[in-house]
N, C-alpha and C positions, 0 to 999 in steps of 0.2 A: 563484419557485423551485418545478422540479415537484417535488411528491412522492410517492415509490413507497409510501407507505405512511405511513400517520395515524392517532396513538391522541392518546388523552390523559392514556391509565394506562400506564403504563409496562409493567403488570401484563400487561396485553396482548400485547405482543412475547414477555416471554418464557416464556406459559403454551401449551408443545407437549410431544407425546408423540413419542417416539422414531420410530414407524411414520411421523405425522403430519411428524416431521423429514426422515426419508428421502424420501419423496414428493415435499415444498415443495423443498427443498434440495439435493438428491441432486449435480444437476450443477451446481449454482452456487458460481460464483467470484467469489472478491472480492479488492482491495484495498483499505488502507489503510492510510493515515499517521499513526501514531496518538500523535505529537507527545510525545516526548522521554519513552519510558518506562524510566527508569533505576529502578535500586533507589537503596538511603539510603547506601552504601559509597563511601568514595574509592577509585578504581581508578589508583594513582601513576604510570602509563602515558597518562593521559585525562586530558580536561582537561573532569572533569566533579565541582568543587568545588560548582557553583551549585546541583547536585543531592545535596545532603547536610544533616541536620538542620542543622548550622550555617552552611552555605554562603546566599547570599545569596536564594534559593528556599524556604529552610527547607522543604527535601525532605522528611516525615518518614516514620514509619513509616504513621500514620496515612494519611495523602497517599497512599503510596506503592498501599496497598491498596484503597482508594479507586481510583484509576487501574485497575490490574490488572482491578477489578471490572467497574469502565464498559467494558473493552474486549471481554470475557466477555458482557455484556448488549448491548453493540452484534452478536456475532458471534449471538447466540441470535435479537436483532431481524430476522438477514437470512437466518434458517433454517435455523442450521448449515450451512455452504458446505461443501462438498468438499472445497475449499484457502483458503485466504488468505494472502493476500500479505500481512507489514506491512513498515514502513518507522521509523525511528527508536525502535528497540529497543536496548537496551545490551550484552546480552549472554546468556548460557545460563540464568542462574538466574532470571532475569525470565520467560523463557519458559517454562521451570519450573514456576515459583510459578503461570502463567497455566492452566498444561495439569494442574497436581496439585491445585492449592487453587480450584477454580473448576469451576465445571458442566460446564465443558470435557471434564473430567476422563471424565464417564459417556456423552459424545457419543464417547469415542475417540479425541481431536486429541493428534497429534505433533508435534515442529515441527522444520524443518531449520534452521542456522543454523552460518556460521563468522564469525570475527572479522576486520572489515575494517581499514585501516590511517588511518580517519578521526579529526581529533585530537580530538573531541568524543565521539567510543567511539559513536557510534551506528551499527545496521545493519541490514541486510536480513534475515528472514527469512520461511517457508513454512511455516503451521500447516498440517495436512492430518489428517481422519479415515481413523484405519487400516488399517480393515474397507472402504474406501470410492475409496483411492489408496494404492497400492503403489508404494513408492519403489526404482528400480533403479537410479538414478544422481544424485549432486548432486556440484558444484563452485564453486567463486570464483571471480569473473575478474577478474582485479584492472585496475584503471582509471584508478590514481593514477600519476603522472608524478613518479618521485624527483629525476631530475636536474631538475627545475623547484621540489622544495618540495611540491609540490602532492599534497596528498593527500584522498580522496574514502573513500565507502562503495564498497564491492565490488559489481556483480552477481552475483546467486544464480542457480544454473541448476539445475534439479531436473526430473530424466525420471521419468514414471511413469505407470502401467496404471489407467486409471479401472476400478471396477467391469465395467462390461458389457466389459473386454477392449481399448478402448480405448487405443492408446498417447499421452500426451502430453509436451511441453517446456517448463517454463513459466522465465521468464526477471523476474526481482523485481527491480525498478531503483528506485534514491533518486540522481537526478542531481543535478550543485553546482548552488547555489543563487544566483539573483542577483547575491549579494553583490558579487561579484569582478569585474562587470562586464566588459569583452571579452576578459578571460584566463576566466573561464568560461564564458563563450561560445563560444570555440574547444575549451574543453575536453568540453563539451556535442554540438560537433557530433563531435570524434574518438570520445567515446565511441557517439551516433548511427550512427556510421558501422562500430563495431566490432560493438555491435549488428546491425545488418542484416546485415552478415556471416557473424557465428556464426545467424540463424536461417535464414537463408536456405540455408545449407549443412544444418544440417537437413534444412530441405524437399524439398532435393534429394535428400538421403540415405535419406529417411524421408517419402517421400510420402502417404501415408496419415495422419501421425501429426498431431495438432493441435499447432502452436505459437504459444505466446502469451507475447509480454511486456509485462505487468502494472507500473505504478509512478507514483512522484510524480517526472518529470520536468524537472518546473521549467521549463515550456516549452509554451506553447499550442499545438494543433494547427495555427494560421497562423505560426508562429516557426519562424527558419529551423533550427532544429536536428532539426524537425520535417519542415517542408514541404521541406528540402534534406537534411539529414540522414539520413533516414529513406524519400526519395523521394517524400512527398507534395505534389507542387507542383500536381499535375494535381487532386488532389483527394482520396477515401477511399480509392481500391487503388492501388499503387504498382506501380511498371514490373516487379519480380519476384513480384506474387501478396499482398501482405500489404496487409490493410484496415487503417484506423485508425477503431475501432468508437467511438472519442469525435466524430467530424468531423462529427455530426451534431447534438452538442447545441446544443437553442436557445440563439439569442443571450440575455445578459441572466441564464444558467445556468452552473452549472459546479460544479465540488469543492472551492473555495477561495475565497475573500475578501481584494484586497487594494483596501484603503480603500474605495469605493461600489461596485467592478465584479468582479463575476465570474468565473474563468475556467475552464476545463479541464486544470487544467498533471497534475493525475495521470488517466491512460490505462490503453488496451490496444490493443496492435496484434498482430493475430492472421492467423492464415493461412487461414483463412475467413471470410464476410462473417456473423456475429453478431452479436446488437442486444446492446448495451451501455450501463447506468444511471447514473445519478449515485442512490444511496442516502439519502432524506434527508427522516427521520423528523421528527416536529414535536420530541420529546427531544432531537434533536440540532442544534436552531436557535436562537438566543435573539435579543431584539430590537437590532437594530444601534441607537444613541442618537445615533449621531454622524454617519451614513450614512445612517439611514434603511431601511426593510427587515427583513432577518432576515441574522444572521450565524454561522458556525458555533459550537457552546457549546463553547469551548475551555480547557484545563486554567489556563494563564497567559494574563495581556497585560502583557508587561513582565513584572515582579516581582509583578503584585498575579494572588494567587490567585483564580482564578473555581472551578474544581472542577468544570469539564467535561471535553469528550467528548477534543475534539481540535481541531485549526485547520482539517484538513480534512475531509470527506465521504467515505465509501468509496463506491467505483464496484464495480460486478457486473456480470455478464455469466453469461448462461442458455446450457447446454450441450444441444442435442436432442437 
């Protein structure tokens, strides 16, 4: 596994100075999935009991803050980014507690976020420094199919003016997941395909302007939701201009772990050709026992508490 970056103090990542922030970080973007961060509250709408002092997770308060912090110290380890992308967040007050009670707070991060129609309450949203990205537009777009039952996380769509005057589109995707095998699979490539659509129209509209969508896909850059979905069959640019700045990680690499291998399934496919990382600090790996290797330090497996980072890796990508 490469890594962009190796301490072994923790202390390390996150001793910077605000100037020292600005410079390293200024234009980097990131995602991340950052594995089920609910608060301790039953939400009677969700089906999120597992996440509650008594529920079978025994969420607690402690826990709870705990999480909150590690994902504030993961955001400080990759230089204060400009934006970040997360993915399974539960709601406003989490992001909250992330942007007021955490260091967050003195970097100036905002976060966009609406409530998607997922029955697990998990969703997308957009941290972003204030002074750094100016938000002019955001919306929903919903992706779940009622008359089939089926219901998913929403993509987030958020327009805004980087600093230097730049305009961008950035598009925060958490696609279904495995589980449901070839009803989510079809439902993977319809949303793929609504996708390319909304950025493409974009690009037409707004030639100048960067657009990127950022997410945990659930779908490697060789999977057809990907290479058909999305137009990648020929390879990283696709028949209307959009690169897929993951197509190039080495084999053997990737942002997630399932059982011995590797893969890519969270992205960025953008409307320029941009080198884009897989993030992945020696803090955020711990030894696989069972596979062999390194696997990410993740909060759960099953029921038994580990009291790490997350299951996945966040991916960046450097704006010039």
């Amino acid at each position: 596994m490469k890594r962009l970056l190796t301490a072994t103090v923790l202390g390390l990542f996150l001793y910077t100075t605000d100037v020292c922030a600005q410079d390293e970080g200024r234009w980097t973007m990131a995602f991340w999935n950052v594995e089920n961060y609910f608060d301790t509250q039953h939400d009677t709408l969700k089906e999120d009991m597992e996440f509650t002092p008594t529920g079978k997770n025994h969420w607690t308060a402690k826990r709870y803050a705990d999480k909150r912090n590690k994902i504030y110290k993961m955001v400080a380890a990759m230089q204060w980014p400009v934006v970040v992308g997360l993915a399974e967040v539960e709601n406003d007050r989490v992001l909250r507690d992330l942007c007021r009670f955490t260091p967050l707070r003195k970097q100036g991060y905002e976060f966009v976020h609406y409530e998607s129609p997922d029955r697990r309450g998990i969703d997308c949203a957009l941290l972003y420094r204030k002074e750094l990205f100016k938000v002019f537009e955001s919306r929903r777009i919903d992706v779940s199919d009622s008359s089939e039952g089926f219901y998913t996380r929403d993509i987030l769509m958020v327009g805004g003016v980087l600093g230097g005057g730049d305009s961008c589109y950035l598009f925060v995707n958490h696609w279904p997941s495995k589980r449901n095998g070839a009803v989510a699979e079809r439902h993977r490539m319809e949303i793929a395909r609504l996708l390319l659509g909304l950025m493409d129209s974009i690009r037409q509209t707004h030639p100048r302007a960067l657009v990127l969508a950022m997410g945990d896909f659930n779908s490697a850059p060789e999977e057809e939701a990907i290479s058909k979905g999305l137009g990648f069959e020929g390879g990283c640019q696709n028949a209307v201009g959009f690169y897929n700045l993951m197509c190039k990680i080495t084999a053997g690499e990737g942002s997630y772990k399932y059982k011995d291998a590797w893969s890519c399934i969270d992205q960025m496919i953008a409307n320029r050709e941009l080198t884009a990382e897989v993030f992945a600090p020696d803090f955020m790996l711990t030894d696989d026992t069972k596979y062999m290797g390194k696997r990410p330090f993740r909060t759960y497996t099953g029921m038994q508490y580990l009291g790490g980072y997350s299951d996945h890796l966040p991916i960046i990508v450097r704006i010039p």
